[in-house]
N, C-alpha and C positions, 0 to 999 in steps of 0.2 A: 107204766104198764109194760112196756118193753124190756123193760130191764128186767122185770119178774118172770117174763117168757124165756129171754135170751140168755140171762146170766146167772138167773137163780131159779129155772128152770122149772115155774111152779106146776106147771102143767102134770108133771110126772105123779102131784099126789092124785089118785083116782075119784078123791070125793070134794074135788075141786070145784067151788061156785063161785058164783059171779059175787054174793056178799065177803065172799073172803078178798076177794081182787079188790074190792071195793075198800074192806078195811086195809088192806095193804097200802092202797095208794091213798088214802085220805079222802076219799068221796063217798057217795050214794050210789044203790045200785041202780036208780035209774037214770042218772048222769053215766056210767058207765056203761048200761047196756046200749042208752042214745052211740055212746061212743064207739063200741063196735060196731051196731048197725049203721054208722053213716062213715066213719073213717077207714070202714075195715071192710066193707060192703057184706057181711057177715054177723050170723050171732053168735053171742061170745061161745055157747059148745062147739060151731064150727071151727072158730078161732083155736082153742084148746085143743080140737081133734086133729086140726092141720098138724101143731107144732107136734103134738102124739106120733101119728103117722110120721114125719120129718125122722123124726129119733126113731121111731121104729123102721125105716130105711137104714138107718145107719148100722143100730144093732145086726139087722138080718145081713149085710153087708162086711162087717167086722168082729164078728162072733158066730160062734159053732151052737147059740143057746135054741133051745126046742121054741120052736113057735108061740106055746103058750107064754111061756116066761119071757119072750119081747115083749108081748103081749102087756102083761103087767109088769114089769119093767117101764116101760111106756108110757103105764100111767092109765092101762085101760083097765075096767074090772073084772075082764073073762076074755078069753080067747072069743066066744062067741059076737062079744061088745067091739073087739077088736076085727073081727070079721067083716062086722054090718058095716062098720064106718067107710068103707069106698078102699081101703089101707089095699085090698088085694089087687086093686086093678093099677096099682103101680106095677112096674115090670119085676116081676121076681119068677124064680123058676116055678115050673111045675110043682114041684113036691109040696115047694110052701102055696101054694094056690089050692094044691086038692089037701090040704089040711081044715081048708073053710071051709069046704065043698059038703 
């Protein structure tokens, strides 16, 4: 599972489910979702949306691209989807704050 977050980066497709994770790694989804809820203290869309946000810091940090297009870039489905997820209340300037607003 980690290797699909960290190095193949699966998060970035946007209509990512927990049955796909699941056929990836050779399991069931509810052996998988047991798994994030107890190893990861998290359910697996949290899990997904951490690693989203993470990459969407880096983007807004090392690229000039419009907020939307981190956005999905990211992996999110709308700048709106990317709004709600908690993503603003990392530290970023103003501009990109009143873009959710």
């Amino acid at each position: 599972v980690q290797r699909l977050f960290e190095e193949d980066k699966i998060y970035l497709n946007p209509k990512l489910k927990l049955s796909d994770v699941a056929l990836a790694v050779g399991t069931n989804r509810t052996y998988l979702s047991r798994y994030f809820n107890r190893q990861n203290g998290q359910t697996f869309y949290d899990y997904v949306n951490t690693y989203r946000i993470q990459y969407a810091e880096k983007l807004l940090k090392s690229t000039n691209y419009p907020l939307p297009e981190i956005a999905i870039k990211s992996g999110f489905n709308s700048i709106s989807t990317f709004c709600s997820n908690g993503t603003i209340s990392i530290s970023l300037n103003s501009s990109i704050t009143d873009s959710c607003l």
